[in-house]
C-alpha positions as a Markdown table, in Angstrom:
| # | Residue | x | y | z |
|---|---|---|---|---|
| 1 | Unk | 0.0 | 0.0 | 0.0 |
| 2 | Unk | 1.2 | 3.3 | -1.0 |
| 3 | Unk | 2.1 | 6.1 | 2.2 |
| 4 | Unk | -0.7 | 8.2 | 2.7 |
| 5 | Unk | 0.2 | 12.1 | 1.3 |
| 6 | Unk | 1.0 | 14.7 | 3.6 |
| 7 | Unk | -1.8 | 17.1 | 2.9 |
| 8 | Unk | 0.0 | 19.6 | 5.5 |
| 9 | Unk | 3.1 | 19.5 | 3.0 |
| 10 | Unk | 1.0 | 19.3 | 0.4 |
| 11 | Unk | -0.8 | 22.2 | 1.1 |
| 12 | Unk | 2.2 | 24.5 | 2.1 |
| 13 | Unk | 4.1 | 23.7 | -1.4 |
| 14 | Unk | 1.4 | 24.5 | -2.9 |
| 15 | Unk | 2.7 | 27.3 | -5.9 |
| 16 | Unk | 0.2 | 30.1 | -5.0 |
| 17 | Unk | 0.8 | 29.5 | -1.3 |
| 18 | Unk | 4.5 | 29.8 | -1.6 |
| 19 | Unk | 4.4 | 33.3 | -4.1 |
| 20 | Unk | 2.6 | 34.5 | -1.3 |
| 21 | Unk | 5.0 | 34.0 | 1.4 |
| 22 | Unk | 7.9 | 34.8 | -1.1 |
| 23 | Unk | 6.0 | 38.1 | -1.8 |
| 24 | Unk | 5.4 | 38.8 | 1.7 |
| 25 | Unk | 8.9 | 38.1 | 2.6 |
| 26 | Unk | 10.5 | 40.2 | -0.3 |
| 27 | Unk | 8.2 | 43.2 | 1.0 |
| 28 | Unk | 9.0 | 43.4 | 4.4 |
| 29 | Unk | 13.1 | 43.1 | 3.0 |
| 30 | Unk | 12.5 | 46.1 | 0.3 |
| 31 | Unk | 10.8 | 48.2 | 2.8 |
| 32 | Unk | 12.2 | 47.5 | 6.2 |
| 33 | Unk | 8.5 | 47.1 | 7.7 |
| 34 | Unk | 8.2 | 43.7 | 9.2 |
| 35 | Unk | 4.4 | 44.2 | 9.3 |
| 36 | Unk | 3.7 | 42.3 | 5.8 |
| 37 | Unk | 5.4 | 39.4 | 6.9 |
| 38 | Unk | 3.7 | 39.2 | 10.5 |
| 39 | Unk | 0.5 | 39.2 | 8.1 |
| 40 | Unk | 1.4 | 37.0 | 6.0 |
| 41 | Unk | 2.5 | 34.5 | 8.6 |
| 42 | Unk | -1.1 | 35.2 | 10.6 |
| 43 | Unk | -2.9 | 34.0 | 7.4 |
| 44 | Unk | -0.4 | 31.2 | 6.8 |
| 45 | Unk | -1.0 | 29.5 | 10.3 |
| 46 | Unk | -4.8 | 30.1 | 9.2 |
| 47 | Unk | -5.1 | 28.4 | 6.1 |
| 48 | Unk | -2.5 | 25.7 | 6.9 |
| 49 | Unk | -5.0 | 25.2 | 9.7 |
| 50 | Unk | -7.7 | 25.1 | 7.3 |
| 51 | Unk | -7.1 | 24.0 | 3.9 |
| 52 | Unk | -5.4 | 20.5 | 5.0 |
| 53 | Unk | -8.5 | 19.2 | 6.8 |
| 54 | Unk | -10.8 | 19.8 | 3.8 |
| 55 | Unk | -12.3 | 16.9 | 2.1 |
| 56 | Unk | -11.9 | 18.2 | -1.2 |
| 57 | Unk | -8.5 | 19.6 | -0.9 |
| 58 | Unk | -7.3 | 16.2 | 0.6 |
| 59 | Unk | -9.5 | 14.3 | -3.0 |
| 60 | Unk | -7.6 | 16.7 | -5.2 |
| 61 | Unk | -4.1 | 15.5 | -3.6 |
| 62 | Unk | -5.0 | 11.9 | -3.2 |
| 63 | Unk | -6.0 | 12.0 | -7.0 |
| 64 | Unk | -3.1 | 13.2 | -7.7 |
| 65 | Unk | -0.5 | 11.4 | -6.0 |
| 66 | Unk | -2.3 | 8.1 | -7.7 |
| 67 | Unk | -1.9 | 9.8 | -11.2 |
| 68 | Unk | 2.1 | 9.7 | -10.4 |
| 69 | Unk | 2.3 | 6.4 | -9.2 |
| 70 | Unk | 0.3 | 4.7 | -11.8 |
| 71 | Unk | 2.8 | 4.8 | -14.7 |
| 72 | Unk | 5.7 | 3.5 | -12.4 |
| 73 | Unk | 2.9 | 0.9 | -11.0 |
| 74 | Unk | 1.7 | -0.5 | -14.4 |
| 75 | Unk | 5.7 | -0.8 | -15.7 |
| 76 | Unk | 6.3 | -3.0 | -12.5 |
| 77 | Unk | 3.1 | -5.0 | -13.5 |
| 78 | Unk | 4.4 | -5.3 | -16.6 |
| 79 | Unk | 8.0 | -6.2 | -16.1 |
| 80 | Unk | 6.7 | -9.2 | -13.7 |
| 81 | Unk | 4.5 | -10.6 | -16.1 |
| 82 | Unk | 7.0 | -10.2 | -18.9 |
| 83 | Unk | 9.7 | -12.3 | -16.9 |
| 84 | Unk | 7.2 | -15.2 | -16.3 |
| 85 | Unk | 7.0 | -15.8 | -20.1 |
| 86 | Unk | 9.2 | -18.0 | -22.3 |
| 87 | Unk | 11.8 | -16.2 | -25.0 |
| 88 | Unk | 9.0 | -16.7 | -27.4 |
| 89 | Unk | 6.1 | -15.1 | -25.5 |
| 90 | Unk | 8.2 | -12.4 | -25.2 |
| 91 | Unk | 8.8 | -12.0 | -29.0 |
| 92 | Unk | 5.1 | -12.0 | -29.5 |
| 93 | Unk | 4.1 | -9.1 | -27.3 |
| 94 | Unk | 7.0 | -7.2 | -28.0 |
| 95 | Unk | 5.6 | -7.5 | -32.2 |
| 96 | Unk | 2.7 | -6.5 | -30.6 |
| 97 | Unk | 4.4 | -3.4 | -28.6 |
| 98 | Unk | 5.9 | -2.6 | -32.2 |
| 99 | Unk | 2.3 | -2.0 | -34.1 |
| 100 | Unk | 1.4 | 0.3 | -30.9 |
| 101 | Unk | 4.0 | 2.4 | -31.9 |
| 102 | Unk | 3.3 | 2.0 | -35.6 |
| 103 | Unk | -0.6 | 3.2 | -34.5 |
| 104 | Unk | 0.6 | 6.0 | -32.5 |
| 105 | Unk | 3.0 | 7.6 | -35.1 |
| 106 | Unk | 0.2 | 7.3 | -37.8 |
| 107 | Unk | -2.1 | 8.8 | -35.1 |
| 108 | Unk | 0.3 | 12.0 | -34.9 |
| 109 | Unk | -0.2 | 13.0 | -38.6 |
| 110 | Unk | -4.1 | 13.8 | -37.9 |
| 111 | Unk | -5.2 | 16.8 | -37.3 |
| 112 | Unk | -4.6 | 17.6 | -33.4 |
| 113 | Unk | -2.8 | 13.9 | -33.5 |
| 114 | Unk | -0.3 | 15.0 | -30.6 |
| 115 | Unk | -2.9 | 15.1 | -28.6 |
| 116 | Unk | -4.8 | 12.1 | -30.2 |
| 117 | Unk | -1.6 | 9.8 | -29.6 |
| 118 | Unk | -1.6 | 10.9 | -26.0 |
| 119 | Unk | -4.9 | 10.3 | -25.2 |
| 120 | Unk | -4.7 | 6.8 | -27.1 |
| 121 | Unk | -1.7 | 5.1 | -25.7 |
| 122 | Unk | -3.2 | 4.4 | -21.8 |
| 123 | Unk | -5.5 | 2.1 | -23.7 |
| 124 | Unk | -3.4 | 0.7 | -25.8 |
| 125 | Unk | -1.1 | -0.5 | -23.3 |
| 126 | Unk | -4.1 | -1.6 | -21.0 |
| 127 | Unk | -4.7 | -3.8 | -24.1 |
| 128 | Unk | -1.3 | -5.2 | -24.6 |
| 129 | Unk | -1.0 | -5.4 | -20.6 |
| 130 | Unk | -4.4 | -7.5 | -20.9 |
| 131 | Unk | -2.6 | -9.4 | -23.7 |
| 132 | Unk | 0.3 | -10.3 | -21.2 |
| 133 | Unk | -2.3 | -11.3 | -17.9 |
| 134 | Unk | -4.1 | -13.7 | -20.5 |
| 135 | Unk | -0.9 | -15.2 | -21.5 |
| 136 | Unk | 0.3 | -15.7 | -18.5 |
| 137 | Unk | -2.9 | -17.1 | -16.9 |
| 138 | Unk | -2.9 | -19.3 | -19.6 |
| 139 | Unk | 0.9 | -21.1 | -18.7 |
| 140 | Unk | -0.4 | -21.1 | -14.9 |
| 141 | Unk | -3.6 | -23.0 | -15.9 |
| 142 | Unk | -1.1 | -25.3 | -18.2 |
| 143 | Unk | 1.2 | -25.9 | -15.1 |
| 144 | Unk | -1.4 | -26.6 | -12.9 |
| 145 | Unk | -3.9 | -28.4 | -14.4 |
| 146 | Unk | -1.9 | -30.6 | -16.5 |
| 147 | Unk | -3.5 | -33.8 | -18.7 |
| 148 | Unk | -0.8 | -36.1 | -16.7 |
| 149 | Unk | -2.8 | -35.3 | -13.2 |
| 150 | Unk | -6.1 | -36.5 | -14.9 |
| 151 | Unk | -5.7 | -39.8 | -15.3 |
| 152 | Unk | -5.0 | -41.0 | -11.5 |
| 153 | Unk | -7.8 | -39.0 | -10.3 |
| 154 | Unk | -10.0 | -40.5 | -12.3 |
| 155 | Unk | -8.8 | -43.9 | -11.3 |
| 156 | Unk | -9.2 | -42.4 | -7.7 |
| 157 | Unk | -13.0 | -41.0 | -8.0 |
| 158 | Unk | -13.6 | -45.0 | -9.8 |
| 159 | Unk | -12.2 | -46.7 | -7.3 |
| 160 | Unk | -14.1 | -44.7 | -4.4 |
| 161 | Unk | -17.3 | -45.0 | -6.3 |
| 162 | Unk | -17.2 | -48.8 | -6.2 |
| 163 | Unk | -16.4 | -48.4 | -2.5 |
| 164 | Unk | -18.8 | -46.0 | -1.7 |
| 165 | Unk | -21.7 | -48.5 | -3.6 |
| 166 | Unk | -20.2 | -51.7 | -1.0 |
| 167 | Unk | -19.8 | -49.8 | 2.2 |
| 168 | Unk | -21.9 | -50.5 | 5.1 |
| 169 | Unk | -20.9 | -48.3 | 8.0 |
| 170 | Unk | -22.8 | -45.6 | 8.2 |
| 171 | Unk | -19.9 | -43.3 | 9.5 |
| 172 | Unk | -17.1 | -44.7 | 6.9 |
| 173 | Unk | -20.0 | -44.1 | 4.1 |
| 174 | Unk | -20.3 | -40.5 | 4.6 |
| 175 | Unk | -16.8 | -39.7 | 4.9 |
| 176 | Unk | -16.1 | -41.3 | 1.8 |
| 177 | Unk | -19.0 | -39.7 | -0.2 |
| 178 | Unk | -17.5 | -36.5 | 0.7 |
| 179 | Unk | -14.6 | -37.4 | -0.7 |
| 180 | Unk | -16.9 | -38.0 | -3.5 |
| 181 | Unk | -18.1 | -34.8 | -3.9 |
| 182 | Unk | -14.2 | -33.3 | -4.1 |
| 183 | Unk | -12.9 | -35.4 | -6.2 |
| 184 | Unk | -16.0 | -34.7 | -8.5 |
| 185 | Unk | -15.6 | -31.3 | -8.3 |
| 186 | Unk | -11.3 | -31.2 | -9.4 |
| 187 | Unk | -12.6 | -33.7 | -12.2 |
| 188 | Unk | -14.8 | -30.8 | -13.2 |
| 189 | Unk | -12.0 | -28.9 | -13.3 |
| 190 | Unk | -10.6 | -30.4 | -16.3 |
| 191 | Unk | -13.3 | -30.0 | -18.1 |
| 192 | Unk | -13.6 | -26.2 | -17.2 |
| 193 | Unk | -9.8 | -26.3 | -17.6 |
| 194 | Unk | -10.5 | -27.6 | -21.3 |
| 195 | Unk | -13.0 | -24.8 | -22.3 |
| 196 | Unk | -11.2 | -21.7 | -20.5 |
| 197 | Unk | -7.6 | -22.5 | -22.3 |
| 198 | Unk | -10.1 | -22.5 | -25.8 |
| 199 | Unk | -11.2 | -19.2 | -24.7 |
| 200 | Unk | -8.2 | -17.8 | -24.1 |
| 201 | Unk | -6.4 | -18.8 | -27.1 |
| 202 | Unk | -9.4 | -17.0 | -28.9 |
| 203 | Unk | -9.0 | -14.3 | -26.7 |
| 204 | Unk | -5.1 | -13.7 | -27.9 |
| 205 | Unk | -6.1 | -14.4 | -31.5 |
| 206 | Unk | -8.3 | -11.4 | -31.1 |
| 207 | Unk | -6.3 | -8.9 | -29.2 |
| 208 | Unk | -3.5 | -9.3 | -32.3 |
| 209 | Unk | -6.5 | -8.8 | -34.4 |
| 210 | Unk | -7.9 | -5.5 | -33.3 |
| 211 | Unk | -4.0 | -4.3 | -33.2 |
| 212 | Unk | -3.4 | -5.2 | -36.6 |
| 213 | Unk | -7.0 | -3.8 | -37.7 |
| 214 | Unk | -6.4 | -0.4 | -35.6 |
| 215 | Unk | -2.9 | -0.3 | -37.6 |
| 216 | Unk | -4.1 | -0.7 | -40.8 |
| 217 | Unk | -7.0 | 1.3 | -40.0 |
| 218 | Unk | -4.6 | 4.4 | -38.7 |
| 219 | Unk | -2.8 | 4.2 | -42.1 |
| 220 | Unk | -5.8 | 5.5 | -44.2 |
| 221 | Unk | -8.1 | 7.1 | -41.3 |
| 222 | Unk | -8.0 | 11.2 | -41.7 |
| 223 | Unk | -11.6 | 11.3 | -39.1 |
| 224 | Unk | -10.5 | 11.7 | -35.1 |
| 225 | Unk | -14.0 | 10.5 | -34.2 |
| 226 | Unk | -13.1 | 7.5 | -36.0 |
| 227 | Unk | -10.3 | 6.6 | -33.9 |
| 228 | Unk | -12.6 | 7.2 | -31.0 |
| 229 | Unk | -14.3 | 4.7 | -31.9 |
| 230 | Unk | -11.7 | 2.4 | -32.1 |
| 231 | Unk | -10.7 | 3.2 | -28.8 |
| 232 | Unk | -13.8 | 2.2 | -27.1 |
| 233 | Unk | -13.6 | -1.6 | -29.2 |
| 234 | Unk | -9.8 | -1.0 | -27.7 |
| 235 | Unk | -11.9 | -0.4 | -24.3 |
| 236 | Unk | -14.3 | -2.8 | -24.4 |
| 237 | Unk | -11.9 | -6.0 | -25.6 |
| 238 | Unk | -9.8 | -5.1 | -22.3 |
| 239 | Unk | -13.0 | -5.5 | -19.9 |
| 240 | Unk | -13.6 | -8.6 | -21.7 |
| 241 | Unk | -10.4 | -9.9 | -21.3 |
| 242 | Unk | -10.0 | -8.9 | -17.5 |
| 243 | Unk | -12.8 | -11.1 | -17.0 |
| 244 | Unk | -12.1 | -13.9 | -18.7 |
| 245 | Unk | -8.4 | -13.7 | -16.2 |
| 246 | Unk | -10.4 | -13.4 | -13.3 |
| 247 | Unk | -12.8 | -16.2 | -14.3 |
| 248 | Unk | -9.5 | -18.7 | -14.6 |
| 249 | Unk | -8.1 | -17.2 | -11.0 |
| 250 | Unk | -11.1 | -18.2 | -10.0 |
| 251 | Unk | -11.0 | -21.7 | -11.5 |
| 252 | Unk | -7.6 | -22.4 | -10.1 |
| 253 | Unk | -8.2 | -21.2 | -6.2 |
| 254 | Unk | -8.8 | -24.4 | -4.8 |
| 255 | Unk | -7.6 | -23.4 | -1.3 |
| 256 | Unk | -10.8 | -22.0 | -1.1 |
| 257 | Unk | -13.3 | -24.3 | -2.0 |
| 258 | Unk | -12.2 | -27.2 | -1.4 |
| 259 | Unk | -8.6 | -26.5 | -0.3 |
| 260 | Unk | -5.3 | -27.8 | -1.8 |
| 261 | Unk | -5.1 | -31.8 | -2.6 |
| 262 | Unk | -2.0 | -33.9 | -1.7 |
| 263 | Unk | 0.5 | -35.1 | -4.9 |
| 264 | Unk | -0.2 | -37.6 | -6.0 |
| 265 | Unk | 1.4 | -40.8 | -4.0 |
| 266 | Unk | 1.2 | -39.0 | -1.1 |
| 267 | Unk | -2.2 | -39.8 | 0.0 |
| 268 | Unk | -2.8 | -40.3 | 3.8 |
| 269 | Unk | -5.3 | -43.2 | 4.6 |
């Protein structure tokens, strides 16, 4: 979690505050009176009394000290995700990082396109950052759910079943048909497992596409509003995709529904 701002600091650097005091101070030098500065450092201890408390004032400086910290926070985000990825994952998003720049530049020759490119790369690099959290929920679900794991727990849930269907005590009975219901549940998994990775790889497939359909797009586009409206496809693919990661976080927490299973061979009976 980020320090809290000092909104007493905040509010005595504040560039009007300080030309007051500055102004004050040069006064009372040129003219020898040290009345202006006793008045300015009455209504300094006022509004620094003041002006920190207010709700406002304090909104104002928490929006902007999260403004700062949100480029440095999004290159971290992306630096961490980058080093989880394989040489050739790596290759791909930064072809991908190479048409941003291609759309951007293209961008620039409109009319107003400084401004145009400016306004356009934040989403453009939440959709390549979207690119990168899909990828790299992609290899977790691949490490974690591998088709190796499958087998034996199916063998497992088989076996209990026919145990389940001869057992007579009462008490061993329900213990095992709870047991049941887990192992039923990480089957489903897989199957889950099976569909999400489809999505995803659909998912990548179409973040390249919109990039390569925005860049040939900004090649011949001379309207602003059009690129506006690419933005908000640009917009809308990253909500999707957010969901989708959160969806296969989701799917892979299994400390909290049913909590973590033993490998395999390490059973306890």
């Amino acid at each position: 979690m980020a320090d809290s701002p000092s909104y007493l600091k905040a509010a005595f650097l504040l560039p009007a505050n300080l030309v007051g005091l500055l102004t004050a101070g040069a006064s009372a030098l040129m003219t020898g009176e040290p009345l202006p500065a006793l008045v300015a450092l009455g209504v300094e201890g006022l509004y620094l009394g003041i002006v920190p408390s207010m709700k406002r004032f304090q909104r104002a400086i928490r929006a902007n000290k999260d403004a700062e910290e949100a480029p440095e926070a999004a290159r971290q985000e992306v630096n961490a995700l980058l080093a989880e990825l394989a040489p050739s994952q790596r290759e791909h998003y930064q072809g991908l990082v190479g048409l941003k720049e291609k759309i951007l530049e293209n961008y620039r020759r409109l009319p107003a396109g400084k401004m145009l490119a400016t306004d356009s790369e934040p989403r453009l690099d939440a959709l390549l950052t979207s690119f990168l959290r899909l990828v790299s929920a992609l290899n977790h679900h691949r490490a974690y759910l591998n088709s190796a794991d499958r087998q034996p727990l199916e063998k497992e849930l088989r076996e209990l079943e026919a145990e389940v269907g001869q057992e007579t005590n009462p008490r061993l009975k329900d213990v095992k048909e709870k047991r049941l219901e887990i192992l039923r549940k990480r089957l489903s998994r897989f199957e889950q497992a099976g569909e999400s990775r489809e999505v995803v790889s659909h998912q990548l497939a179409g973040i390249e596409d919109l990039m390569r359909l925005t860049h040939e797009q900004s090649i011949t586009i001379r309207d602003p509003e059009t690129v506006n409206r690419q933005l908000d496809v640009v917009s809308a693919e990253v909500e999707a995709t957010d969901e989708t990661v959160r969806e296969m976080e989701r799917l892979l927490d299994f400390q909290e529904e049913v909590g973590r299973p033993l490998p395999h061979g390490s059973r306890v009976r």
